[in-house]
C-alpha positions as CSV (number, residue, x, y, z in Angstrom):
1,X,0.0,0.0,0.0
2,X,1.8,3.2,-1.0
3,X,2.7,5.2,1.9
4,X,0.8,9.2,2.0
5,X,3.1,12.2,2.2
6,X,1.4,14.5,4.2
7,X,4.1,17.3,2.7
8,X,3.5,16.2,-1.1
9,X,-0.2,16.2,-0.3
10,X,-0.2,19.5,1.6
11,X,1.8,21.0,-1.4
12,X,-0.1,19.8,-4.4
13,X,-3.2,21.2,-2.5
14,X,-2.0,24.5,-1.0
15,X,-4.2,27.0,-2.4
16,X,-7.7,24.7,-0.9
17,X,-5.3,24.7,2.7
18,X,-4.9,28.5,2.5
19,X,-8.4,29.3,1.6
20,X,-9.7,26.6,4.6
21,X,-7.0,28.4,7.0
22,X,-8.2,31.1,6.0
23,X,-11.9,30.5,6.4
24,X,-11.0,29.2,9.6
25,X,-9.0,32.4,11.0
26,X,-12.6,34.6,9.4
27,X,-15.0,32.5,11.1
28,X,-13.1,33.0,14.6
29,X,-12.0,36.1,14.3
30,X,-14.2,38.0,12.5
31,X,-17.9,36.9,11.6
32,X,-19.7,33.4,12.1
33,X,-23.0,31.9,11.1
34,X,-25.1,30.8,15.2
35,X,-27.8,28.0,14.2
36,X,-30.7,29.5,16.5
37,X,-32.6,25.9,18.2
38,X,-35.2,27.3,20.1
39,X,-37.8,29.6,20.4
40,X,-36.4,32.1,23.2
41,X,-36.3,35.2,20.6
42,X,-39.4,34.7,18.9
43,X,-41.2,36.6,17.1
44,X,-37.8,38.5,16.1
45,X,-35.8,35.2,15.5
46,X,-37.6,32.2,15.2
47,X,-36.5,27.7,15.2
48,X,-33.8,27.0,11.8
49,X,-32.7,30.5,11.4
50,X,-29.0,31.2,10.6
51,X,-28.2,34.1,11.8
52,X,-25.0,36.4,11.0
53,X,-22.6,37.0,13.8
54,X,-20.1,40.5,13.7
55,X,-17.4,39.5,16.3
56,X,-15.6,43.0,15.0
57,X,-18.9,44.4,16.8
58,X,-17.2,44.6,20.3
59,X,-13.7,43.0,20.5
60,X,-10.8,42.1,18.0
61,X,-9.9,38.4,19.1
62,X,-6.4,36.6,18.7
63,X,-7.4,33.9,15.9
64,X,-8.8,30.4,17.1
65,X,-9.3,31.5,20.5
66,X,-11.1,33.4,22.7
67,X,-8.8,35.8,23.9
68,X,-10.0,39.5,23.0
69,X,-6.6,41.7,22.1
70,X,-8.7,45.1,22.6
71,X,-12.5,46.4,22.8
72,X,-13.8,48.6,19.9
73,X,-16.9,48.9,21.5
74,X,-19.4,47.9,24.6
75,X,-22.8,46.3,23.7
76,X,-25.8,49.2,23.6
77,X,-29.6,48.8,24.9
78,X,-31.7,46.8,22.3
79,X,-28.7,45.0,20.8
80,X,-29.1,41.2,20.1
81,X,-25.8,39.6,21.3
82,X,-24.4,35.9,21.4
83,X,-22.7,35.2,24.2
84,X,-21.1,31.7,25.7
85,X,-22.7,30.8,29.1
86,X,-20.3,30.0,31.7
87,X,-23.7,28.9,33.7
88,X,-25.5,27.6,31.1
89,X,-22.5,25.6,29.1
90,X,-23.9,26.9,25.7
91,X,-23.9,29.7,23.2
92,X,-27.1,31.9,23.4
93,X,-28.8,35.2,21.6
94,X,-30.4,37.4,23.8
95,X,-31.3,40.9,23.8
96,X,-29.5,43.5,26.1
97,X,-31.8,44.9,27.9
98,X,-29.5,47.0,30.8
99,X,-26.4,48.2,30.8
100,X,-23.9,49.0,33.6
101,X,-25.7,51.7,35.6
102,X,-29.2,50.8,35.1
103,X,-31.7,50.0,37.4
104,X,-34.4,47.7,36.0
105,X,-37.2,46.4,37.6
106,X,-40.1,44.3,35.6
107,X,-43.8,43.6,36.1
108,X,-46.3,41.5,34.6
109,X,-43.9,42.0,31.7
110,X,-43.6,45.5,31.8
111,X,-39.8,46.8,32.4
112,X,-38.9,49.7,34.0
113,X,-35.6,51.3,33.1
114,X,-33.9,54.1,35.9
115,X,-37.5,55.6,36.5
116,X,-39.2,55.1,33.3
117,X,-41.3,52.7,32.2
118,X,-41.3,51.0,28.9
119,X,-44.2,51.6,26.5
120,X,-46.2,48.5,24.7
121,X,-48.3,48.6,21.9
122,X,-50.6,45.7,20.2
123,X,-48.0,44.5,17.4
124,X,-49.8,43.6,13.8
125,X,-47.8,39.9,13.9
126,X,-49.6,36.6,15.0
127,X,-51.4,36.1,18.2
128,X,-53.5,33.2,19.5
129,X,-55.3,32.0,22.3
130,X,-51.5,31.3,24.4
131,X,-49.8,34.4,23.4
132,X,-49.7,38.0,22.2
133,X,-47.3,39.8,20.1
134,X,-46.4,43.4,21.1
135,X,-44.2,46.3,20.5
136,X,-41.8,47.4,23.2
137,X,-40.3,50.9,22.9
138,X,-36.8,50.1,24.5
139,X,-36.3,53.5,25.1
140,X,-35.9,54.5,21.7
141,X,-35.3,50.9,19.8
142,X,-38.2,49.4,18.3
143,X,-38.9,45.6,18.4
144,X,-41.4,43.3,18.8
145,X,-42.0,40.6,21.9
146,X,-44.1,37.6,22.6
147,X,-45.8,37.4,25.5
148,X,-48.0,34.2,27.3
149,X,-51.8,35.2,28.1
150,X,-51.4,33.4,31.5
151,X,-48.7,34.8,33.8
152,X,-45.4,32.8,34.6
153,X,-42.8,33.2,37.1
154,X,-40.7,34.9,34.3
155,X,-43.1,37.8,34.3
156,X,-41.4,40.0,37.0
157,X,-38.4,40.6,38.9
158,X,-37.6,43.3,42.0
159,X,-35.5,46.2,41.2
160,X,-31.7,45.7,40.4
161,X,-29.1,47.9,39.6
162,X,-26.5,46.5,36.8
163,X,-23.1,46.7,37.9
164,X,-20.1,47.6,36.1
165,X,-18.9,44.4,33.6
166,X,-22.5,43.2,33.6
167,X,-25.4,43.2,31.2
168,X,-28.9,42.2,31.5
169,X,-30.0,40.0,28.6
170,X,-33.7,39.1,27.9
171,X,-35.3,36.7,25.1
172,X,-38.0,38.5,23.1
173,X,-39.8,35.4,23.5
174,X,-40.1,36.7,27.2
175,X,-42.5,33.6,29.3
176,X,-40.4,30.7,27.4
177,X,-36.4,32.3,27.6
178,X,-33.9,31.6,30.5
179,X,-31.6,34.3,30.0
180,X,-30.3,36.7,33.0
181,X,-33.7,35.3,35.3
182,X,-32.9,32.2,35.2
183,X,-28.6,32.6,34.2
184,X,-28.2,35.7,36.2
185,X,-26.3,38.6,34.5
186,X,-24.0,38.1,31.4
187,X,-20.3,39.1,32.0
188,X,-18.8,41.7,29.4
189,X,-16.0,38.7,28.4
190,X,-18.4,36.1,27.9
191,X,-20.2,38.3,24.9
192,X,-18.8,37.2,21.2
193,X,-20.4,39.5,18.6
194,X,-23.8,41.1,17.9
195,X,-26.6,40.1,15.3
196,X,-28.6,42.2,13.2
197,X,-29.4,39.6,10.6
198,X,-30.9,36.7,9.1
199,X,-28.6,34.8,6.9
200,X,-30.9,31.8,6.0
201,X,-33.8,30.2,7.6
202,X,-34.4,26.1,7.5
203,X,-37.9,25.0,8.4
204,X,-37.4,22.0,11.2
205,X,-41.1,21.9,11.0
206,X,-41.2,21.2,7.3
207,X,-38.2,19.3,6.5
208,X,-36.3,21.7,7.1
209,X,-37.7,23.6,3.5
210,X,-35.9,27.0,3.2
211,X,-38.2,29.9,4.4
212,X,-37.6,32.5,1.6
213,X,-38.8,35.4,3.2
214,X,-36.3,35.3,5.8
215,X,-33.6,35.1,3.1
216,X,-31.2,38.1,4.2
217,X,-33.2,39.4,6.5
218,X,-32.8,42.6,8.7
219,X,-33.7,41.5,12.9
């Protein structure tokens, strides 16, 4: 059986290593495609969607690891970051909901932010007899939520205040998301990159058909 050169074979195939080493240095460095599972951020992201992942957004990370060289940013109210769970032993999307400073308090699913509380309005998107779809004015960032017609344990917290290196992170899909009420707060290091779209969506329910109308679509 003839013997494989690892060196020949490397060699006579060096542009496909480059682009792969490449790829590889992009994807963990730079941008990444997040499979979304579950439900948590419905109606904004729903089961099968690929979503797009800017790791520039924050941090610029040494390549194939996940040590951040320097911050170019911090993480703003309303934005939908992925973040690896020291308590939860995954990745997950939420949406930041405080930042360091702020002192939050929510009720029957309505949030208070330092003093003022968040408006609602009916949203024009599905509802049915076990939930509702609304609007939430996160002081100034539009988006829509999903919330149960019966109340949950999720529904309200007491009054925190965020502290410094911290970030309150909430699903959308607010009575069916364990984010920071169930997690606790998300640490500043543990955040990878921010979303703001939808590269692809895969139906599980139907086999998992594309869903063209969530083709390249803006969250």
């Amino acid at each position: 059986m003839k013997r494989i050169d690892i060196a020949t074979l490397i060699k006579q195939n060096k542009d496909i290593v480059l682009f792969l080493l490449l790829m590889i240095i992009f994807r963990s460095s730079f941008a990444d495609i997040n499979r979304v599972p579950t439900g948590s951020m419905k109606p904004t992201i729903v089961e099968g969607d690929r979503i797009v992942i800017n790791k520039l957004a924050y941090d610029l990370q040494f390549p194939l690891t996940n040590t951040k060289l320097f911050k170019l940013a911090d993480p703003e109210r309303g934005d939908i970051v992925i973040f690896e769970s020291s308590i939860s032993k995954q990745r997950l999307v939420k949406r930041v909901i405080g930042v360091p400073g702020d002192v939050i308090s929510m009720q029957n699913n309505h949030i208070t932010i330092n003093d003022q509380r968040l408006s609602y309005k009916d949203s024009l998107s599905s509802t049915s007899e076990q939930y509702k779809d609304l609007q939430e004015d996160l002081l100034g960032t539009l988006h829509q939520i999903r919330i149960q017609n019966h109340q949950s344990y999720l529904s309200s917290f007491e009054s925190l205040k965020v502290p410094n290196g911290y970030y309150l992170a909430l699903g959308d899909n607010r009575d069916n998301s364990a984010d920071s009420r169930v997690i606790g707060l998300v640490p500043r290091n543990e955040i990878i990159g921010r979303s703001r779209h939808v590269l692809v969506s895969l139906n599980p329910e139907r086999f998992y058909l594309p869903r063209p109308s969530r083709f390249i679509k803006t969250l």
